[in-house]
C-alpha positions in Angstrom: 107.7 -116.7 102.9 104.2 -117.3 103.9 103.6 -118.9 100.1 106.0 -122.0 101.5 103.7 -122.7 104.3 103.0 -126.7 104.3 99.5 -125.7 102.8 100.9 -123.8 100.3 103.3 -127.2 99.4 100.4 -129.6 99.3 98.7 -127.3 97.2 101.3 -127.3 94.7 101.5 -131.4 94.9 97.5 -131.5 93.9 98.2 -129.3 91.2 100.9 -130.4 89.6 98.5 -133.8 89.5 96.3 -131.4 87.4 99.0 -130.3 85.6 99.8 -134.2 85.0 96.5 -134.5 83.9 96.0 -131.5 81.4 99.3 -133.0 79.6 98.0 -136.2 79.4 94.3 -134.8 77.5 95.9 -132.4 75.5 98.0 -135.2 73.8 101.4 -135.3 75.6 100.4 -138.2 77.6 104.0 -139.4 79.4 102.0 -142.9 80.7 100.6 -143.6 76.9 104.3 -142.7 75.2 105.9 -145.5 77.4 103.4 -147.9 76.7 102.1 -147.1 73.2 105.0 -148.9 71.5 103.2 -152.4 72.1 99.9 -150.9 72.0 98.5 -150.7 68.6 94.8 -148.9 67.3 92.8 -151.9 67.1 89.9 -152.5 65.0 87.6 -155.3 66.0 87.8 -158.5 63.8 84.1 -159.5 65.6 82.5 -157.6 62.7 84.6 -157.7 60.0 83.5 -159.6 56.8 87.0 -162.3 55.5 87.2 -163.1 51.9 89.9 -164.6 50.1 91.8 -162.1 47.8 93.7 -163.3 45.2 97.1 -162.6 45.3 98.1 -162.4 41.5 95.1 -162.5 39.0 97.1 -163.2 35.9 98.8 -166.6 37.1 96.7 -169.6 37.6 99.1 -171.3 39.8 98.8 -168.6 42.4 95.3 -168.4 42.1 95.3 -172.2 42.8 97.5 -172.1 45.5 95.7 -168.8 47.3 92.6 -170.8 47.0 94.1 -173.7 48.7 95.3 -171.4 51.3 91.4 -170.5 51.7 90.6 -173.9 52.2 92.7 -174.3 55.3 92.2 -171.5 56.7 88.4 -172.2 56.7 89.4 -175.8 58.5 91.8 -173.9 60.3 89.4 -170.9 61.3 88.6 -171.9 65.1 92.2 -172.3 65.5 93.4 -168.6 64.0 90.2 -167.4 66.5 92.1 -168.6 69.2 95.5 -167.4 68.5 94.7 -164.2 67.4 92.6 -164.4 71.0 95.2 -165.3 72.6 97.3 -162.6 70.9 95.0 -160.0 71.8 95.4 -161.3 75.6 98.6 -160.7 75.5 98.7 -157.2 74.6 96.0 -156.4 76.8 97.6 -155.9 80.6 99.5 -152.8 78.9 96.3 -151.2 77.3 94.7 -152.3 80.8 97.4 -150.6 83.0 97.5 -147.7 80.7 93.3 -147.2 81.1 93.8 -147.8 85.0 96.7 -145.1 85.1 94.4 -142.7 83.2 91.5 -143.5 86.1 93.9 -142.8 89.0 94.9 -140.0 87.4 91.0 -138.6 86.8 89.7 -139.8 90.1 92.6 -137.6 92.2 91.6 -134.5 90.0 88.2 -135.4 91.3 89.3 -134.9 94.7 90.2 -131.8 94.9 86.9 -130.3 92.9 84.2 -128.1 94.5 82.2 -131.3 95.1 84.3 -133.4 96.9 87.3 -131.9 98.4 85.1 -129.8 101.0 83.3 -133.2 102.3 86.9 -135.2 103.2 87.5 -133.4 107.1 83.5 -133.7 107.3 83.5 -137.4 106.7 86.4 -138.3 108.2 85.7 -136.2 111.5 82.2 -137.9 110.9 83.6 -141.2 111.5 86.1 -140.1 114.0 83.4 -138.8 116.7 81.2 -141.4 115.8 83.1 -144.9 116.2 84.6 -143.0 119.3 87.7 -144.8 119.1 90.8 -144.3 115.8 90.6 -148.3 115.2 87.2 -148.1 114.7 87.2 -145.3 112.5 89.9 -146.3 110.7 87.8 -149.3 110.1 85.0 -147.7 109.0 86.7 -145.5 107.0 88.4 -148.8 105.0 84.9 -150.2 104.9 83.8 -146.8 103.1 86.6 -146.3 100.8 86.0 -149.9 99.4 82.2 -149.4 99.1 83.0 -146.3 96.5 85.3 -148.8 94.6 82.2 -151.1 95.0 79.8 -148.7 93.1 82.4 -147.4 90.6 84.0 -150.8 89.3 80.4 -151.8 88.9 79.4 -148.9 87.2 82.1 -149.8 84.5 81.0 -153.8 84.3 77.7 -152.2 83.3 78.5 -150.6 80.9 80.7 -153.2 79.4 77.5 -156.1 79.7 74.9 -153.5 78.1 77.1 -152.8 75.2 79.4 -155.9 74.5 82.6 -156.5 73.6 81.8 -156.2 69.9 79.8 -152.8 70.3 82.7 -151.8 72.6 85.6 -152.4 69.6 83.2 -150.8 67.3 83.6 -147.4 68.8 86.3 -146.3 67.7 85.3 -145.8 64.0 81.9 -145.6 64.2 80.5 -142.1 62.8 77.7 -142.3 65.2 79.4 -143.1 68.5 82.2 -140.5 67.3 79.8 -137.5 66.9 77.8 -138.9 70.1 81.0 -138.6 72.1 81.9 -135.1 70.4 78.4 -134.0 72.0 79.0 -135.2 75.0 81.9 -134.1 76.1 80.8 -130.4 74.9 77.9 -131.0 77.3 80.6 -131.7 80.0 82.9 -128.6 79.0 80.1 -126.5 79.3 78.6 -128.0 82.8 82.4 -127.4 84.2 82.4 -124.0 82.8 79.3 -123.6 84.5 76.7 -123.0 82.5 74.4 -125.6 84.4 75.1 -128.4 86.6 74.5 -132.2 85.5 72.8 -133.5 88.7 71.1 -136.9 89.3 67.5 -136.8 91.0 67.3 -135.4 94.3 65.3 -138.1 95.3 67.7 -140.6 95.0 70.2 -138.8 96.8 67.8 -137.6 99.9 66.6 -142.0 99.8 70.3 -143.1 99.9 70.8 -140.1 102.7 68.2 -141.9 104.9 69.5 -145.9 104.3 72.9 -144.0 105.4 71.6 -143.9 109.1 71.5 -147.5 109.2 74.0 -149.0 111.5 76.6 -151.5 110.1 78.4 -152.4 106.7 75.0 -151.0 105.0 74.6 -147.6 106.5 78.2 -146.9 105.5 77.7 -148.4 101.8 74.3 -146.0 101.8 76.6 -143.2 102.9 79.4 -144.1 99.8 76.4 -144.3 97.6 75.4 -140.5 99.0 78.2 -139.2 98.1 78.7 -140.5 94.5 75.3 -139.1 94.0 75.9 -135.7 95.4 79.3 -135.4 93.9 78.3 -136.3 90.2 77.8 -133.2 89.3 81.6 -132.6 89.7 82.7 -136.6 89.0 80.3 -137.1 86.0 82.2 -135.6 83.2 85.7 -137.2 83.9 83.6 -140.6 84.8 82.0 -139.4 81.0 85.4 -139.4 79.7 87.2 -141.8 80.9 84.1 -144.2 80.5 84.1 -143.0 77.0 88.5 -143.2 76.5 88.2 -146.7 77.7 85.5 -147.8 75.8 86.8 -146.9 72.8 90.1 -148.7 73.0 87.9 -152.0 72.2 88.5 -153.9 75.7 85.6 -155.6 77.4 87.2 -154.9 80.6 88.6 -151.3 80.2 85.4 -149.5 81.9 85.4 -151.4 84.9 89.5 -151.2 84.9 88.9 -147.4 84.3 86.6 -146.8 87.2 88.7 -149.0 89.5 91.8 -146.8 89.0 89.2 -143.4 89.3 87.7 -145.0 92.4 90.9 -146.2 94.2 91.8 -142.2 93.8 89.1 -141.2 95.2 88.9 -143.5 98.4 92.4 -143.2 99.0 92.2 -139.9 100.3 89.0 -140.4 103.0 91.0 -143.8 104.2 94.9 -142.0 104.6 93.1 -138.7 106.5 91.4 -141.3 108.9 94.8 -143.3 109.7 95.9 -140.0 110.1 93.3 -137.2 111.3 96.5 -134.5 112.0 96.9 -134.0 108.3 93.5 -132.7 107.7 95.3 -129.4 109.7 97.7 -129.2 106.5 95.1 -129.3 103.6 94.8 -125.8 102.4 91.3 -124.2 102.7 88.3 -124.5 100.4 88.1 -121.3 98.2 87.9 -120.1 94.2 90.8 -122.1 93.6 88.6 -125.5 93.8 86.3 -124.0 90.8 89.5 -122.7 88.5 90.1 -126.3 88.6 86.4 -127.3 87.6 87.1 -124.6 85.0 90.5 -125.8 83.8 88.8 -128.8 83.2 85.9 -128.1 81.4 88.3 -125.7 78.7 90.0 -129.7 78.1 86.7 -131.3 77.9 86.1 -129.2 74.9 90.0 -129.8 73.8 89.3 -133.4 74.2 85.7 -133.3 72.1 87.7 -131.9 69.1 89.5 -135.5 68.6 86.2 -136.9 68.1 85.4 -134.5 65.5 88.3 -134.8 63.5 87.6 -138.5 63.4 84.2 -138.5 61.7 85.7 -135.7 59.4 88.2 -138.4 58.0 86.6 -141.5 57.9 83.3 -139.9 56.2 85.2 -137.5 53.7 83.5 -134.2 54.8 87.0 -133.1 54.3 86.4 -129.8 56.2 88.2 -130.0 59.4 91.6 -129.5 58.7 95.0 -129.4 60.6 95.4 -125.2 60.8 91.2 -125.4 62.2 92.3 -127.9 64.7 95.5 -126.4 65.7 93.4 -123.2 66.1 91.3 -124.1 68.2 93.2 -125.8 70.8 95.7 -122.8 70.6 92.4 -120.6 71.3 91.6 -122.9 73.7 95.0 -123.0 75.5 95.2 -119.3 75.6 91.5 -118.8 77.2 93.2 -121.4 80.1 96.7 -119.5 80.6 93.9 -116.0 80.8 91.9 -117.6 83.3 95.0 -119.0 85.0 96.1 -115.4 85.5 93.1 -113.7 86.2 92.3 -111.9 83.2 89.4 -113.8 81.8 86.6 -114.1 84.9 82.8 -116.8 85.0 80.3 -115.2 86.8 81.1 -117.8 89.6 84.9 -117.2 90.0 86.0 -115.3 93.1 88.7 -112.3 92.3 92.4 -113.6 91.4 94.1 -111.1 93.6 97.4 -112.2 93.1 99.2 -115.0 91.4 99.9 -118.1 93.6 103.1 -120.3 93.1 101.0 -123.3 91.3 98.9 -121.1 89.5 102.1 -119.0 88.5 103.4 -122.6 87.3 100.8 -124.0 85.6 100.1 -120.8 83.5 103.7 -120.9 82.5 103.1 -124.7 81.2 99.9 -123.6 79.5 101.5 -120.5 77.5 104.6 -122.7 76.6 102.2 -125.1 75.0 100.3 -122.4 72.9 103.4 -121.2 71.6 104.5 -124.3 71.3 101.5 -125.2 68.9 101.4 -122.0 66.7 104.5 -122.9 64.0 102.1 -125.8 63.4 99.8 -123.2 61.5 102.2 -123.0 58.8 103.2 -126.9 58.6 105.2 -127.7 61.3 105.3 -131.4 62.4 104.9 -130.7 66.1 106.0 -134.4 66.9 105.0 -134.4 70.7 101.4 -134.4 69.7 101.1 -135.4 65.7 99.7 -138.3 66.8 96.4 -136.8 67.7 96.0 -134.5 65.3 94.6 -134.4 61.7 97.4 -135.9 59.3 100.1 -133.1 57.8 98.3 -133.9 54.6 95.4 -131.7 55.6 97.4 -128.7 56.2 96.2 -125.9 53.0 99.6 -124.2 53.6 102.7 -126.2 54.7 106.2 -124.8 54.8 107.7 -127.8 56.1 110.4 -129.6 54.1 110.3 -133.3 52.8 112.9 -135.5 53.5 115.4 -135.8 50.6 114.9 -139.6 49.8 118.7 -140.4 50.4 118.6 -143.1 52.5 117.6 -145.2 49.6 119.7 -148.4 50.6 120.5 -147.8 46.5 120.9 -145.5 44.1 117.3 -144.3 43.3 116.2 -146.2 40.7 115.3 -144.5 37.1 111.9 -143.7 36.4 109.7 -146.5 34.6 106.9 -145.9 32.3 104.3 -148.2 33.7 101.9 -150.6 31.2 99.2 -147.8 30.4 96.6 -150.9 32.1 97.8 -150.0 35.7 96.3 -146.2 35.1 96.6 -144.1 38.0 96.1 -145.4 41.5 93.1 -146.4 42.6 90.9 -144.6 45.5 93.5 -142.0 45.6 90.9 -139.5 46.0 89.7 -141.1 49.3 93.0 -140.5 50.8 95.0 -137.0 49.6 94.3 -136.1 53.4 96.4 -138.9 54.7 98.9 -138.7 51.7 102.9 -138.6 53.4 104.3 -135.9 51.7 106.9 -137.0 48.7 105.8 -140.1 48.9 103.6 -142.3 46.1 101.2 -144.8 47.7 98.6 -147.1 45.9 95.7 -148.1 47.8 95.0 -151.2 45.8 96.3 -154.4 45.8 95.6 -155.8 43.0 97.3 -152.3 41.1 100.0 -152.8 43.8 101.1 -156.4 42.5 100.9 -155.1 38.9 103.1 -151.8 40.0 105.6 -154.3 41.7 106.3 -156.8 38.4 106.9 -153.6 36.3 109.4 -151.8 38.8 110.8 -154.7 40.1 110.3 -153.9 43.6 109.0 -154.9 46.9 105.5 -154.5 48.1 105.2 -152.6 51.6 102.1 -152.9 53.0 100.9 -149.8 55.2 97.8 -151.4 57.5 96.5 -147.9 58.7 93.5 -146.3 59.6 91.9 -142.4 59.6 91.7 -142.8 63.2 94.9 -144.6 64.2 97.0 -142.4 66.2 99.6 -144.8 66.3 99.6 -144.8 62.6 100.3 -140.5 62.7 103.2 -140.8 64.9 104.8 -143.6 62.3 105.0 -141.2 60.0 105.7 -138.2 61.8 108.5 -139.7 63.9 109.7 -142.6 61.6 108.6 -141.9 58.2 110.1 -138.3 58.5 113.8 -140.2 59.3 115.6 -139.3 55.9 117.1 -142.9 56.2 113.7 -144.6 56.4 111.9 -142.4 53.8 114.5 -143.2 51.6 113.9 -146.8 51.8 109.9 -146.4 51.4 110.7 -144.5 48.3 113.2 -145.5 46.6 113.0 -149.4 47.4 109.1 -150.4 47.6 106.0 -150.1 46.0 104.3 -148.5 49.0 100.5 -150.0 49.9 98.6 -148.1 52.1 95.4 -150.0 53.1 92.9 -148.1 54.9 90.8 -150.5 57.3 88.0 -147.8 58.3 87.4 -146.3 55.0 83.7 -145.9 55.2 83.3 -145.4 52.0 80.9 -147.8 50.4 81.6 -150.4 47.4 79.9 -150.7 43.9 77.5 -152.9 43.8 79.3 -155.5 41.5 82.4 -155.2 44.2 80.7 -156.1 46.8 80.6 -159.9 47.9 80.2 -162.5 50.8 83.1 -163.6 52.8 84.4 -166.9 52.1 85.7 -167.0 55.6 83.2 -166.1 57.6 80.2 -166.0 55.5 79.2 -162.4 56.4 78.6 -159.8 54.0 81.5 -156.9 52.6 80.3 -153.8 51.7 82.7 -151.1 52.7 86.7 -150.6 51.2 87.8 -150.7 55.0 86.0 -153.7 55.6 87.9 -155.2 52.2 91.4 -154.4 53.2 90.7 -155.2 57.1 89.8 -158.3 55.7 93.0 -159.2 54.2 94.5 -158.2 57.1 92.7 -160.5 59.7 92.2 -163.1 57.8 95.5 -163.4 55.9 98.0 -162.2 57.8 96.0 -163.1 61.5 96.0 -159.3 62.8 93.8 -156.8 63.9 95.7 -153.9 64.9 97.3 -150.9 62.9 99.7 -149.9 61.5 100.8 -153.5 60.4 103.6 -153.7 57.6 104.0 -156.0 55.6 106.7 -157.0 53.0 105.6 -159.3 50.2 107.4 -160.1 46.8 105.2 -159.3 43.1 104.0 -162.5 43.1 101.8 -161.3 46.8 103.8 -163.5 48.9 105.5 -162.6 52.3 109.3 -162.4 51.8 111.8 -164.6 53.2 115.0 -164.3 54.9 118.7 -166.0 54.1 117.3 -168.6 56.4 114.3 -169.3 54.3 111.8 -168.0 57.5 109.0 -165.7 56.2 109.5 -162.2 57.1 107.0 -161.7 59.6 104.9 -158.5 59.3 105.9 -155.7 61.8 103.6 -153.5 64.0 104.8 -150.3 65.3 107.5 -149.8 65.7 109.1 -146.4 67.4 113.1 -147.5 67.6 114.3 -146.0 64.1 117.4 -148.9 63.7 115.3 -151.5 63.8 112.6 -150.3 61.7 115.9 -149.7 58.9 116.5 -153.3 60.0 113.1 -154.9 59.4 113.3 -152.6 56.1 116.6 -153.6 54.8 115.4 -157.3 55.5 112.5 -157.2 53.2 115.6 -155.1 50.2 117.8 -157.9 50.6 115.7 -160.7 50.1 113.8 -158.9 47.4 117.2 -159.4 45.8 117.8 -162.6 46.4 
């Protein structure tokens, strides 16, 4: 009975926060799965190169009327800058709230580490005895909280006016960046693990220590700034990560959104115990439970760094870092957690586990679950919940998982056509066997697409993707895999898959100047993003896209062009938007 003492409670509260927050790294993220359905992987169109590609080489007429279409949209090109900007505003609150959601969620995990949580009765009694009166101190204590929001949210403007909103949308792809944050983050695992402390100069902390004695707004601004200095040995890694997470989403605003939702957290807590001083009596006591959290933590940190990794892999072809090496890793990783958890894996600085506490009981139970969870994965299988953030299905060496049987074809499948021996075999297939949908055929051309189309007599479906678009991976994990939907794809359309980061580099004689924005294009991403943006005014992926053989969108019994369809989660009206594009196809 003495476990359910009110200390006991609260304890389990904080942790089921961390609990929250494990979930959310390790991929099942219940805040981004409510919001991800409007919230696409975005590549910036800032530095993308635009070029007019015709859409049928062997009829002149096309080719004169894609030209003309060239020709307005260069008069028309401030214009589509300011819809597709006014677009992207749109979509932004969600991909905001989301990055602001993942901050609150950090900066209350900060709270109750080994730097912070012992400081919140000494600062609040500090106040208390000081002012001499509870208004006063609970004045002070407001003027304090909003001073660590202060420091934070400009910490995150920073970073967003040294980089830019073009290096920001670049970060996503870029090899660089990718393997810069992959090191990082290692560095952070291995600072939580405690292998040495990330500390800023004692200097600075002992000179903001002495401005603290100050009297007024200042000395209590001085004092916030102390203790963001003291504490960043704890805070910097999640500040790290979520400075890195919010970056990397390609919104000029999403650092200093980021550290706004960590540094509401983290004030909350010093302004609520000074309204009300008689709950510091129910916080349970500072012990080896605030460094199994710092531990826990830095295990996902290293979790978290192998995303990054698997990026670079796909969108430089190193081709090494596979599905099973991931999945065995973070099922490694998850079982060193749930062995800490219960006391049977020890860091020099951990105090004895001498027996299991109802949170820790809880939490070891979530972490096992998850590791057994993961292991069927080894051998192919999809593992939905978290597809989306790991290496596509196609890099599995050894899958047992079964392929849809195509029989949702809204048709009888259609016989097998010998295609004109001038189409060949698809293009850049090699560049993409690791992102290949199983049974399905993809091109990854379009001018072999077009030519594919007027042979079969089919639909083209365009797959805008990306290596490192996790909304891409859940498409065809959770959508593609419906029999009804791979049916369609199969049976029905000449499937296009056009992959926007593809680093890979052009021959020379391929390479050319955008007509629409006069920049150089030297990369196949930066081709096919270029289609994209600049035909079809998007920037985000997956995008699909229904045209006829002649490379023109499709149109409805109302005679409205099909618009092109991001993703899109809700099965029915995926079918719909599919059997749309099959029925005027027809017609």
């Amino acid at each position: 009975m003495k476990l359910l003492n009110k200390g006991a409670i609260l304890r389990a509260g904080l942790i089921t926060l961390i609990t929250l927050f494990i979930i959310n790294i390790a991929g099942v993220n219940p805040v981004y799965a409510v919001q991800k359905k409007a919230a696409d992987t975005t590549v910036s169109t800032s530095d993308l190169n635009f070029t007019s590609i015709p859409t049928a080489a062997d009829s002149l007429a096309i080719r004169k009327k894609h030209l003309d279409s060239v020709k307005k949209a260069e008069a028309a090109k401030k214009v589509v800058a300011k819809t597709s900007a006014s677009k992207n505003k749109d979509e932004k609150p969600k991909s905001l709230w989301q990055i602001f959601i993942e901050g609150l969620l950090g900066g209350f995990t900060a709270v109750i580490l080994p730097c912070i949580y012992p400081l919140l009765p000494l600062t609040v009694s500090f106040f208390t005895k000081k002012s001499g009166n509870k208004g006063k101190a609970v004045m002070q204590s407001l003027i304090y909280g909003v001073s660590i929001i202060v420091i934070y949210v400009t910490l995150g403007l920073l970073i967003s006016i040294i980089f830019g909103s073009d290096a920001l949308n670049e970060l996503a792809t870029n090899g660089i960046f990718n393997i810069f944050f992959f090191l990082l983050l290692i560095v952070f695992g291995m600072s939580f693990l405690g292998a040495f402390e990330i500390t800023l100069p004692s200097s600075l902390a002992n000179k903001l220590d002495a401005n603290s004695d100050k009297g007024g707004l200042a000395g209590i601004f001085f004092m916030a700034s102390t203790l963001v200095v003291v504490s960043f040995s704890c805070t910097g890694p999640i500040i790290g990560t979520l400075l890195v997470d919010a970056a990397s989403k390609g919104d000029r605003l999403g650092p200093a959104m980021g550290m706004f939702g960590f540094s509401l957290a983290l004030a909350l807590p010093f302004t609520i115990f000074a309204l009300f001083p008689s709950l510091l009596k129910t916080l349970p006591k500072s012990g080896g439970w605030l460094n199994s959290v710092k531990v826990v933590l830095g295990f996902l940190e290293l979790a978290f760094a192998l995303k990054f990794l698997s990026n670079v892999d796909l969108a430089y072809h190193w081709n090494w870092f596979d599905r099973e090496i991931f999945l065995s890793l973070w099922i490694a990783i998850g079982l060193m957690i749930g062995l800490y958890l219960i006391g049977k894996i020890k860091f020099s600085h951990d105090s004895d586990v001498k027996y299991l506490t109802i949170p820790r009981t809880f939490l070891a139970i979530i972490v096992f679950a998850f590791v057994i969870y993961m292991v069927p994965g080894l051998w192919g299988a999809p593992l939905k919940s978290i597809s989306a953030f790991l290496p596509p299905e196609a890099t599995q060496d050894f899958n047992l998982s079964a392929v849809p049987d195509g029989s949702g074809s809204s048709a009888a499948a259609a016989p097998s056509v010998a295609l004109p021996s001038n189409i060949g075999s698809p293009k850049y297939a090699e560049n993409y066997t690791r992102i290949k949908t199983k049974g399905l055929n993809a091109w990854y051309d379009y001018y072999q697409a077009l030519q594919v189309s007027k042979a079969l007599h089919k639909p083209i479906l365009i797959d805008f993707t990306g290596f490192n678009c996790v909304n891409c991976r859940k498409m065809e994990a959770d959508v593609w895999s419906d029999k009804d939907v791979f049916g369609r794809i199969k049976n029905d359309f000449v499937l296009l898959q056009l992959v926007v980061d593809d680093k890979a580099e052009l021959p020379a004689a391929e390479r050319f100047t955008s007509d629409y924005s006069g920049k150089k294009i030297t990369t196949l991403g930066g081709k096919w993003s270029d289609l994209e943006a600049g035909r079809f005014n998007a920037n985000s992926q997956p995008l699909y896209v229904m045209l006829d053989s002649d490379g023109n969108l499709l149109k409805d019994a109302t005679g409205n062009e099909i618009a092109p369809l991001p993703a899109e989660y809700h099965i029915p009206l995926y079918l719909k938007f599919l059997d749309s594009g099959i029925s005027a196809y027809k017609k």
